[in-house]
PAKOL-554044 format. One record per residue: residue in three letters; x, y, z of N, C-alpha, C, CB in turn; residue number from 1. Coordinates in nm, 3 decimals, padded with zeros to 5 digits. Glycine has a CB too. Example, Ala and Ser with C-alpha at 12.3 -4.5 7.8 and 13.67 -1.06 7.14 Angstrom:
REM PAKOL-554044
NODE / ALA / 01.319 / -00.569 / 00.780 / 01.230 / -00.450 / 00.780 / 01.320 / -00.330 / 00.780 / 01.131 / -00.447 / 00.905 / 1
NODE / SER / 01.285 / -00.225 / 00.708 / 01.367 / -00.106 / 00.714 / 01.290 / 00.003 / 00.787 / 01.408 / -00.060 / 00.572 / 2
This chain:
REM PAKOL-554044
NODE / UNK / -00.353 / -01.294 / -00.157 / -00.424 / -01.197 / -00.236 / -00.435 / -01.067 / -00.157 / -00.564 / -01.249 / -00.276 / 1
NODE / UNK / -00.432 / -00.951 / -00.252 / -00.428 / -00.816 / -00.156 / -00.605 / -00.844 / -00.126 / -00.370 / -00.625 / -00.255 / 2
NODE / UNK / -00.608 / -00.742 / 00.027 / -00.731 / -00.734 / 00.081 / -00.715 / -00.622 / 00.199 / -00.781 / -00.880 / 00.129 / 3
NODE / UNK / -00.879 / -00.563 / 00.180 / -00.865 / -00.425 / 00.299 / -00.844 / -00.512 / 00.468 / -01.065 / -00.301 / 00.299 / 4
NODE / UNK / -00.794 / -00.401 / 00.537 / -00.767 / -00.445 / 00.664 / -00.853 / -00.344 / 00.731 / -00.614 / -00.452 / 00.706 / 5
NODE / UNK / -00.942 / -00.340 / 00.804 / -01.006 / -00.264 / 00.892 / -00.937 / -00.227 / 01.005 / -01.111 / -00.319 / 00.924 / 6
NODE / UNK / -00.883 / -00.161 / 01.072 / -00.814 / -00.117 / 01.168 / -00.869 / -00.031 / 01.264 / -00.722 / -00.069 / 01.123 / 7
NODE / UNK / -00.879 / -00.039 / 01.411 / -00.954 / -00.017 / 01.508 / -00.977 / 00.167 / 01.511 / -00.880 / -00.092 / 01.640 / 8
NODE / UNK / -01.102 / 00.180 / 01.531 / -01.171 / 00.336 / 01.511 / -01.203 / 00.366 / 01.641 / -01.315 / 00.353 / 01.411 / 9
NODE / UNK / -01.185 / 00.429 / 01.719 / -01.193 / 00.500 / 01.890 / -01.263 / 00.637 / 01.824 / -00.996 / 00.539 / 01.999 / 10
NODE / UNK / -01.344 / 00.607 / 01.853 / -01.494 / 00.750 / 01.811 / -01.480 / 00.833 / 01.920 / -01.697 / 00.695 / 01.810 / 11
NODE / UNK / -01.480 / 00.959 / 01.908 / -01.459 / 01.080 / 02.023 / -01.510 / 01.168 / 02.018 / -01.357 / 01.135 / 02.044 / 12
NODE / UNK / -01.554 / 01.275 / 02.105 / -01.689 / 01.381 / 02.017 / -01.529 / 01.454 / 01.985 / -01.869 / 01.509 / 02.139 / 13
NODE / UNK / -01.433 / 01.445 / 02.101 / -01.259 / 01.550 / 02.027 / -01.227 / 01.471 / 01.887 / -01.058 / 01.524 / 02.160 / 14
NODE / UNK / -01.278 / 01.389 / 01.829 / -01.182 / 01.368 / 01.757 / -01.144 / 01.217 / 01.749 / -01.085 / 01.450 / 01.801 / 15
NODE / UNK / -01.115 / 01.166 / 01.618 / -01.157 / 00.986 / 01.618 / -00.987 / 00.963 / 01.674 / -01.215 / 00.882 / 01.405 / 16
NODE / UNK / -00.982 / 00.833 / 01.666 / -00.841 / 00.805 / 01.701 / -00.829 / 00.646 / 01.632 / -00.811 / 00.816 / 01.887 / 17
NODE / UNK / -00.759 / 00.609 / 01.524 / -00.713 / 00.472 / 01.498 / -00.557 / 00.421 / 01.506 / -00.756 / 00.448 / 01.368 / 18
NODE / UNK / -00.547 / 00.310 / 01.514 / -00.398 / 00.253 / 01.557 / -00.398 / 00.154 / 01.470 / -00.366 / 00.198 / 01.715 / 19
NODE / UNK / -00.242 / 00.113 / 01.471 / -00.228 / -00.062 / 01.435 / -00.120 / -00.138 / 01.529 / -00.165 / -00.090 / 01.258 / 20
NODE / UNK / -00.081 / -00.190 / 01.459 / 00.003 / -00.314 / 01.546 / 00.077 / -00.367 / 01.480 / -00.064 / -00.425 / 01.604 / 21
NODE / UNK / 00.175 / -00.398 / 01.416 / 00.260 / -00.531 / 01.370 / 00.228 / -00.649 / 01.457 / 00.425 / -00.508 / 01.379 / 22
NODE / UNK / 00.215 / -00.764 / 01.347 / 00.234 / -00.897 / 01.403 / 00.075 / -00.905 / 01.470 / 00.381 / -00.908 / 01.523 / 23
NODE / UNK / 00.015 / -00.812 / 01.463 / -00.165 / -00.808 / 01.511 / -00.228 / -00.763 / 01.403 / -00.217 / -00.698 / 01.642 / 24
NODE / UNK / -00.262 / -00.659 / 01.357 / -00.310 / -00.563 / 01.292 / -00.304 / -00.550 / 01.161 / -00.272 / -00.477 / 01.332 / 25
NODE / UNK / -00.147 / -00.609 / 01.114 / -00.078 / -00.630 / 01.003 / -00.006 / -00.745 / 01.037 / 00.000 / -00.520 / 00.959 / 26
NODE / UNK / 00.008 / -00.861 / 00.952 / 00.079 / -00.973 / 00.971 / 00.178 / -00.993 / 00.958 / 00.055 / -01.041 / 00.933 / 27
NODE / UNK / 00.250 / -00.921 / 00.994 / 00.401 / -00.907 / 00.991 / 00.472 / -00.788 / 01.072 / 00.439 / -00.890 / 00.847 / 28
NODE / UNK / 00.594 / -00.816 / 01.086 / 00.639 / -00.701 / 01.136 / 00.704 / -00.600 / 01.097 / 00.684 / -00.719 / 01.203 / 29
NODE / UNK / 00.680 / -00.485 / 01.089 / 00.705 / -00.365 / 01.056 / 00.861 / -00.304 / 01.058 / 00.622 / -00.300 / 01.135 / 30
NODE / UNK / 00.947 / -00.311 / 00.957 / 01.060 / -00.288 / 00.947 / 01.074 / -00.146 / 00.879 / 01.118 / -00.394 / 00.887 / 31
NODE / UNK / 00.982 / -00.095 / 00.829 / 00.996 / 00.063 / 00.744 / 00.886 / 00.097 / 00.745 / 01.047 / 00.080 / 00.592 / 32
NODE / UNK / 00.893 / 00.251 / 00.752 / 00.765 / 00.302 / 00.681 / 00.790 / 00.417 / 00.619 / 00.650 / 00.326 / 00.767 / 33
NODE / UNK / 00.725 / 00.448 / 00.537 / 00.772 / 00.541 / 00.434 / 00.616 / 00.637 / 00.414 / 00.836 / 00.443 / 00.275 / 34
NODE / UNK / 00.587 / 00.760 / 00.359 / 00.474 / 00.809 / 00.345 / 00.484 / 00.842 / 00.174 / 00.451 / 00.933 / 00.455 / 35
NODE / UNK / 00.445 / 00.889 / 00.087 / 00.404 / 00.960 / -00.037 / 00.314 / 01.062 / -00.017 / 00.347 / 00.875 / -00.131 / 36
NODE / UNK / 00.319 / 01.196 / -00.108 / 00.239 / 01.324 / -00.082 / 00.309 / 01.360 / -00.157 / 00.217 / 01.402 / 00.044 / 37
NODE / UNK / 00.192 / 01.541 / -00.200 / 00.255 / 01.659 / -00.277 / 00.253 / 01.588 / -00.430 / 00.429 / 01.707 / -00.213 / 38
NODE / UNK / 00.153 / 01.462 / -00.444 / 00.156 / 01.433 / -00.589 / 00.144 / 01.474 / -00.708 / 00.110 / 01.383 / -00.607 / 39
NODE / UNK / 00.139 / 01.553 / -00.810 / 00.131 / 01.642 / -00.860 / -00.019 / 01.581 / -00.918 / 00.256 / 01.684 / -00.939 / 40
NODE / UNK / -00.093 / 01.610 / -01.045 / -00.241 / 01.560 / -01.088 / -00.141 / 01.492 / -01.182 / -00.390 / 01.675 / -01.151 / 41
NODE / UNK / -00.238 / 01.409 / -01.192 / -00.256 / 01.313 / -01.329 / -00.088 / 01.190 / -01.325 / -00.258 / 01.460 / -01.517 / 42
NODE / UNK / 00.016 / 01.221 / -01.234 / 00.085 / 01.144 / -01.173 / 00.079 / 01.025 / -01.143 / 00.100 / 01.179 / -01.104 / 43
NODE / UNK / 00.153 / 00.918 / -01.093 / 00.151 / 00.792 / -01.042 / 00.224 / 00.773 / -00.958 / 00.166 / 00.708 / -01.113 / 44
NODE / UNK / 00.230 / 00.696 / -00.864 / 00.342 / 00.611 / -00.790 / 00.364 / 00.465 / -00.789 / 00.331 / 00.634 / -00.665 / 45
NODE / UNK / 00.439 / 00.433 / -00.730 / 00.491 / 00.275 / -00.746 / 00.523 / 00.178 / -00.896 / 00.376 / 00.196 / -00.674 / 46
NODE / UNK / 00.454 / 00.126 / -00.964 / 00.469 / 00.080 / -01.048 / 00.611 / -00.012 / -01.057 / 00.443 / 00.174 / -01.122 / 47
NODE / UNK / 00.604 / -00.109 / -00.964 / 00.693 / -00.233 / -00.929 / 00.645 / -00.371 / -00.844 / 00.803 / -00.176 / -00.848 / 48
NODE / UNK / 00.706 / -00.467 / -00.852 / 00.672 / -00.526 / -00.758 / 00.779 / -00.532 / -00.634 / 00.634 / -00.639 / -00.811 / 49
NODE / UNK / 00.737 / -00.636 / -00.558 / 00.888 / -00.713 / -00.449 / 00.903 / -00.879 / -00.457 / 00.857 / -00.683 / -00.243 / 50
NODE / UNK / 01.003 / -00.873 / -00.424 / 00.991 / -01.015 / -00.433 / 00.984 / -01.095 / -00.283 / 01.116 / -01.064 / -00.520 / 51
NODE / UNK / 00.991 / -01.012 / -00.183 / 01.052 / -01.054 / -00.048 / 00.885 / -00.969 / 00.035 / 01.264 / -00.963 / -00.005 / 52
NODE / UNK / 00.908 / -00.824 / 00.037 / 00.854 / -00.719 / 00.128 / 00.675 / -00.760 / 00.072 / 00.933 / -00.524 / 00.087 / 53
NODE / UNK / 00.618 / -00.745 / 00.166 / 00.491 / -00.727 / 00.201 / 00.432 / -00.594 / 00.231 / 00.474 / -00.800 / 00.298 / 54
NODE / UNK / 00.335 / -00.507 / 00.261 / 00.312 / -00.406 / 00.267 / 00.147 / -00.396 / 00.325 / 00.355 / -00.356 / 00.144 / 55
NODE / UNK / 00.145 / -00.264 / 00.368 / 00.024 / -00.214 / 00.398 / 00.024 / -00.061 / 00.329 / 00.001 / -00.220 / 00.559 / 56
NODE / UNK / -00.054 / -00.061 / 00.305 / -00.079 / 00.105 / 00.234 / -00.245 / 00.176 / 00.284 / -00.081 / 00.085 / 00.016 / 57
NODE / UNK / -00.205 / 00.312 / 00.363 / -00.297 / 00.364 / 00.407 / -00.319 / 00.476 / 00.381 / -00.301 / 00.351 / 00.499 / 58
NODE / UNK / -00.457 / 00.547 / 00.335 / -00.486 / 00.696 / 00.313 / -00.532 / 00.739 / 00.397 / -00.556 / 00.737 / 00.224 / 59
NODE / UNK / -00.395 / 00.801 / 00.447 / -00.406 / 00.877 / 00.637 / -00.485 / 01.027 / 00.555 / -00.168 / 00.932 / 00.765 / 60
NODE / UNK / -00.463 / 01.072 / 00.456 / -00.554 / 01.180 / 00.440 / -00.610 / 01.238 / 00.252 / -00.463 / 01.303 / 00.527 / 61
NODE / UNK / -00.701 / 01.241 / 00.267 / -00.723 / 01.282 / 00.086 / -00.782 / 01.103 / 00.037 / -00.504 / 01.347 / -00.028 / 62
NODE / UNK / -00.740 / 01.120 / -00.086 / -00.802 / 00.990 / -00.164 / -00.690 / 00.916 / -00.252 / -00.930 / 01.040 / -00.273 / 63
NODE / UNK / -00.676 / 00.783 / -00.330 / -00.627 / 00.767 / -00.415 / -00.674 / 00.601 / -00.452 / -00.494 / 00.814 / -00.392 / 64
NODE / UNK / -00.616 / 00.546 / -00.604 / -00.671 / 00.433 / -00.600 / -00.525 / 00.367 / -00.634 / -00.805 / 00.411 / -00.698 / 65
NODE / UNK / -00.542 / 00.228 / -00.603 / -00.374 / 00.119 / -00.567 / -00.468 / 00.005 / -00.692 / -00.331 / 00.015 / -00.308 / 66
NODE / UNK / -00.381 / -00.006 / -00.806 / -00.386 / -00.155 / -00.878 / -00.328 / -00.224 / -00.841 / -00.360 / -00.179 / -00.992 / 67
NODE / UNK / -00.376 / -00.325 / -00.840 / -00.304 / -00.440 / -00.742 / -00.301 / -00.597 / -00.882 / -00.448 / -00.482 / -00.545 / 68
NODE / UNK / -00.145 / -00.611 / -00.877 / -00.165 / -00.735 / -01.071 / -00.082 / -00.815 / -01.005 / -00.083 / -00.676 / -01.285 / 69
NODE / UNK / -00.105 / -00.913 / -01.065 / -00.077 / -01.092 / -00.972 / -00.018 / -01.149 / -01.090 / -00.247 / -01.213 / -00.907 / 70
NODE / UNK / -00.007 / -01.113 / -01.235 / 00.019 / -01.126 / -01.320 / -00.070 / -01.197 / -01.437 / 00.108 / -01.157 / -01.288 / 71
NODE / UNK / -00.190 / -01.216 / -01.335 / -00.305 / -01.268 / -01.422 / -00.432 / -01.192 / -01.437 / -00.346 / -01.393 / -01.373 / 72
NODE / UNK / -00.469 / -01.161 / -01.294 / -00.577 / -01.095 / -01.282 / -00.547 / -00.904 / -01.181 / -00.681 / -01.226 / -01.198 / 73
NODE / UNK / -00.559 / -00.839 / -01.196 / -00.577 / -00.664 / -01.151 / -00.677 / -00.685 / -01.072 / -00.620 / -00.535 / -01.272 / 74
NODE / UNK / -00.676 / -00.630 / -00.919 / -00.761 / -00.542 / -00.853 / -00.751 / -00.370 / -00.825 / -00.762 / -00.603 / -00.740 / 75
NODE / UNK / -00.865 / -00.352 / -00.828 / -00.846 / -00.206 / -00.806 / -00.929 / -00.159 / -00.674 / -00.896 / -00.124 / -00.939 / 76
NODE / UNK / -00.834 / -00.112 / -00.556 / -00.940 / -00.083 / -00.442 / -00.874 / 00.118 / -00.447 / -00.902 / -00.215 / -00.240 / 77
NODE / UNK / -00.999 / 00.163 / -00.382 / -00.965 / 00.306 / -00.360 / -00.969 / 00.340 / -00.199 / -01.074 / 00.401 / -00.445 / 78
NODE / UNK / -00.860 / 00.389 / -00.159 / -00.828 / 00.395 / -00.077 / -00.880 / 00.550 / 00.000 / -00.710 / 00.355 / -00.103 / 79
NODE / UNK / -00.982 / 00.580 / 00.103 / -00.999 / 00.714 / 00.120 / -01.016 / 00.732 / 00.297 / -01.135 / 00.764 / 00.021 / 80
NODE / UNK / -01.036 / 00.664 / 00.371 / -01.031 / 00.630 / 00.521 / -00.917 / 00.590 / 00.568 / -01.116 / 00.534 / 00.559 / 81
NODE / UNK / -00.911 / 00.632 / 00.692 / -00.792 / 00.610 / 00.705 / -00.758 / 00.508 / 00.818 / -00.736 / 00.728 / 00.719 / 82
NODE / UNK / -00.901 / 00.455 / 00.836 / -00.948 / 00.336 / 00.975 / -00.847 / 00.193 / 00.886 / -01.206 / 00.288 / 00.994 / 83
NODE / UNK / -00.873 / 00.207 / 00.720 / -00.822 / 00.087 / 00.635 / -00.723 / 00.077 / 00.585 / -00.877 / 00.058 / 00.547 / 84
NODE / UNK / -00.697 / -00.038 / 00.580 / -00.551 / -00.074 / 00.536 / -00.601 / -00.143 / 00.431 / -00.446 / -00.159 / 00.636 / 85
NODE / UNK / -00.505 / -00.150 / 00.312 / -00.486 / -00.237 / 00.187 / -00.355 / -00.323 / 00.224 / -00.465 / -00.139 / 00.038 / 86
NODE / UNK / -00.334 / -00.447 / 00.269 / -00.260 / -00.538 / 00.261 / -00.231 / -00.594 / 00.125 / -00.303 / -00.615 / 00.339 / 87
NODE / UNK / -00.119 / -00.592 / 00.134 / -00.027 / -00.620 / -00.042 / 00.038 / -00.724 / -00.019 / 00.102 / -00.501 / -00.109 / 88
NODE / UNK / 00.060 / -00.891 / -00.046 / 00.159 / -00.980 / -00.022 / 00.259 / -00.974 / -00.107 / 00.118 / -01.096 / -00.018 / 89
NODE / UNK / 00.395 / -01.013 / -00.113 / 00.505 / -00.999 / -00.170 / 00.470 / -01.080 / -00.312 / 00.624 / -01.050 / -00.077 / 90
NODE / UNK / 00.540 / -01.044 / -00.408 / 00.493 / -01.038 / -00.562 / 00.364 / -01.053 / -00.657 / 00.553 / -01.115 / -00.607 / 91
NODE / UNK / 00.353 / -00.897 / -00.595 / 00.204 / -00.850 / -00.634 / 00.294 / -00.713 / -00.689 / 00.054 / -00.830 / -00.483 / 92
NODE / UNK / 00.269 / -00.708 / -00.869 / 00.296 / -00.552 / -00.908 / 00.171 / -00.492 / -00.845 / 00.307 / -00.514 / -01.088 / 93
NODE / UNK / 00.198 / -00.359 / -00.818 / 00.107 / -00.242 / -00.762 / 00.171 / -00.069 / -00.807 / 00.108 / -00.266 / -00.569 / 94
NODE / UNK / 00.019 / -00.007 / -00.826 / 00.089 / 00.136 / -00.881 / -00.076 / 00.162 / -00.833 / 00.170 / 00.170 / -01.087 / 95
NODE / UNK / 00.003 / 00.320 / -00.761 / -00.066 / 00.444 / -00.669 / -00.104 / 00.503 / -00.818 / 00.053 / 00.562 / -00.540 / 96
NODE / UNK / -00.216 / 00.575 / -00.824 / -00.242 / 00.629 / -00.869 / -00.373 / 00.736 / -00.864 / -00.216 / 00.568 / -00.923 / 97
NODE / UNK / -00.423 / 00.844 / -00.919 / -00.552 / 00.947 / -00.920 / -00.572 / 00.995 / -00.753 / -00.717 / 00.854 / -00.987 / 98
NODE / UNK / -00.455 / 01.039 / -00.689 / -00.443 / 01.106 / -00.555 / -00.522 / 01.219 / -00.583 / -00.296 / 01.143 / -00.503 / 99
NODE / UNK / -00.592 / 01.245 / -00.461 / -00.688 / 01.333 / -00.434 / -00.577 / 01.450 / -00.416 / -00.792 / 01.293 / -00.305 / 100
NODE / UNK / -00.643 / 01.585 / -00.385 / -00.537 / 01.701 / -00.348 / -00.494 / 01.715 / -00.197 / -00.597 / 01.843 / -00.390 / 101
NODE / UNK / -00.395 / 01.742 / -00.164 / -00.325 / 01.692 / -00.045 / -00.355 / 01.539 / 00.012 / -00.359 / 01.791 / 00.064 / 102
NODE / UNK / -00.393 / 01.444 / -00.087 / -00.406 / 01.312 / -00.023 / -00.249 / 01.268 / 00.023 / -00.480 / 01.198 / -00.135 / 103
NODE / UNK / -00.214 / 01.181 / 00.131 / -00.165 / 01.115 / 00.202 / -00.107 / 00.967 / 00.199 / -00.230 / 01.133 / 00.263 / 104
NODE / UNK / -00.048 / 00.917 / 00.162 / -00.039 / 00.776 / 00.162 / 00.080 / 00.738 / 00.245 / -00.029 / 00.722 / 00.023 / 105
NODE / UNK / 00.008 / 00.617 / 00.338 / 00.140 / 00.580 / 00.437 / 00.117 / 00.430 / 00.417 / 00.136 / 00.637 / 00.623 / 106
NODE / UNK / 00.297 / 00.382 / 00.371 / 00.332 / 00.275 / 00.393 / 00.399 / 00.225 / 00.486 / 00.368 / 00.252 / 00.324 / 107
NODE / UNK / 00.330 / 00.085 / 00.527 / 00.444 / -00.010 / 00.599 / 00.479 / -00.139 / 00.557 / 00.414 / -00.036 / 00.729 / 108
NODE / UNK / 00.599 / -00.150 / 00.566 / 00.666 / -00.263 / 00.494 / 00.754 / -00.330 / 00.580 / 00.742 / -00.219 / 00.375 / 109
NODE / UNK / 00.719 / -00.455 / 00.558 / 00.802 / -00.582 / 00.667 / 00.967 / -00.570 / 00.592 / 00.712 / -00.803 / 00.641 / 110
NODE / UNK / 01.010 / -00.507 / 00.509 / 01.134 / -00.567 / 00.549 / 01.225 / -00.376 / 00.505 / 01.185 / -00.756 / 00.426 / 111
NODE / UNK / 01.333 / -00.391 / 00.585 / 01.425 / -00.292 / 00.518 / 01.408 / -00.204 / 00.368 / 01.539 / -00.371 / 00.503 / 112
NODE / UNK / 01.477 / -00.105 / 00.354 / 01.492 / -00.062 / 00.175 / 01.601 / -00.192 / 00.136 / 01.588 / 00.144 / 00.134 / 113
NODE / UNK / 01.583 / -00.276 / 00.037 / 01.669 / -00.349 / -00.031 / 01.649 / -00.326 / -00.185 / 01.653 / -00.487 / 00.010 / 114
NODE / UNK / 01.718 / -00.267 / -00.311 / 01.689 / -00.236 / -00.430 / 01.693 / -00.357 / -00.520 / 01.770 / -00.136 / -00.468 / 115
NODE / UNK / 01.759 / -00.483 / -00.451 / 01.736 / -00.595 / -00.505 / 01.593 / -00.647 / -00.508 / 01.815 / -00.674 / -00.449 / 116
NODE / UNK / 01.559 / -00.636 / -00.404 / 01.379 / -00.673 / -00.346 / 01.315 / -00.613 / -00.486 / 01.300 / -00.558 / -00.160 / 117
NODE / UNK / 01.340 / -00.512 / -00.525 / 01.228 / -00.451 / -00.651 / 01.229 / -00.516 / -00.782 / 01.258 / -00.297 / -00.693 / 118
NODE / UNK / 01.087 / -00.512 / -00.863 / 01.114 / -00.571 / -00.971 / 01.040 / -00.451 / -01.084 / 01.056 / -00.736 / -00.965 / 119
NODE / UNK / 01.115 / -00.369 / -01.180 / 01.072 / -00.242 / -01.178 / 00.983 / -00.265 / -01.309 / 01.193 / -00.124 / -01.178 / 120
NODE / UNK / 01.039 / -00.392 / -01.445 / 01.023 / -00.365 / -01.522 / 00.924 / -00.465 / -01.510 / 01.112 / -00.341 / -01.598 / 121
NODE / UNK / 00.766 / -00.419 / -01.598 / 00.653 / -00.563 / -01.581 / 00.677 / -00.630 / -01.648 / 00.514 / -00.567 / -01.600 / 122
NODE / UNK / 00.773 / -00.698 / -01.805 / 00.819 / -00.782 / -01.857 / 00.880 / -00.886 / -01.771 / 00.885 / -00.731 / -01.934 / 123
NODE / UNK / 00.932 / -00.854 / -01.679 / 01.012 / -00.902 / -01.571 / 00.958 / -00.950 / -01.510 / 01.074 / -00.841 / -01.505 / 124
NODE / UNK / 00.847 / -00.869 / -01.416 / 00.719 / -00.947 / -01.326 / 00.667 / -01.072 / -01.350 / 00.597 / -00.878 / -01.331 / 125
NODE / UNK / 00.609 / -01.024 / -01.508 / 00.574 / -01.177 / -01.557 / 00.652 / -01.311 / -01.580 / 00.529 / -01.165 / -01.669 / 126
NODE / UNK / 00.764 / -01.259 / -01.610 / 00.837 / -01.351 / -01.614 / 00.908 / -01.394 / -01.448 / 00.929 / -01.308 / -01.726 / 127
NODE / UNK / 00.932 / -01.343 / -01.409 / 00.924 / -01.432 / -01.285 / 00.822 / -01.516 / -01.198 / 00.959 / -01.368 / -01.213 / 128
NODE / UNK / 00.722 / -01.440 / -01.276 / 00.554 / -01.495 / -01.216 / 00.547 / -01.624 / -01.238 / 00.410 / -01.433 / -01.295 / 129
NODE / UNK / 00.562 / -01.680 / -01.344 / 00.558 / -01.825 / -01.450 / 00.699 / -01.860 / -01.334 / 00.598 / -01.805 / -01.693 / 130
């Protein structure tokens, strides 16, 4: 099930500092990362699943909220710190959406770009879900 990841906060009067880790931090290891920005309003992102890749998704800056569908039940977490991670397990549809202005979103994903890995259409989702 997706769930926030708290990720270590180093408090500074200069200035905070957080990190992660593959294989610590995130349970897996980190094969890509990719960012999203410059969203326009009222926009979306993602709206797919994977069938393989796992993920973390972080709002390194600004705001936004991630649906997270299992094919039965939707969560909705909003993402606005950037200490947290939203952990996504592999076939979970998910779609970015209501980005703040200049918000930020950084992904990491355990495996390569593979276009097979995606499952774009949700007719599809479900039906592979069953």
């Amino acid at each position: 099930m997706a769930h926030i990841i708290q990720l270590p906060k180093i408090e500074d009067k200069r200035g905070n500092l957080s990190f992660l880790e593959g294989d610590n931090h995130v349970p897996y290891t980190i094969e890509r990362c990719y960012w999203i920005y410059d969203v326009p309003g009222g926009e979306h992102r993602g709206g797919h699943a994977f069938k393989k890749q796992q993920e973390v998704i972080i709002a390194l800056s600004g705001s936004f909220d991630v649906i997270v569908d299992d094919g039965v039940q939707k969560q909705q977490f909003q993402l606005n710190r950037s200490y947290y991670g939203l952990y996504i397990p592999q076939g979970m549809w998910r779609q970015i959406e209501n980005f703040s202005t200049n918000a930020l979103a950084l992904i990491l994903s355990s495996t390569p770009f593979d276009e097979s890995d995606y499952i774009r259409n949700y007719n599809e989702f479900l039906t592979y879900k069953k």
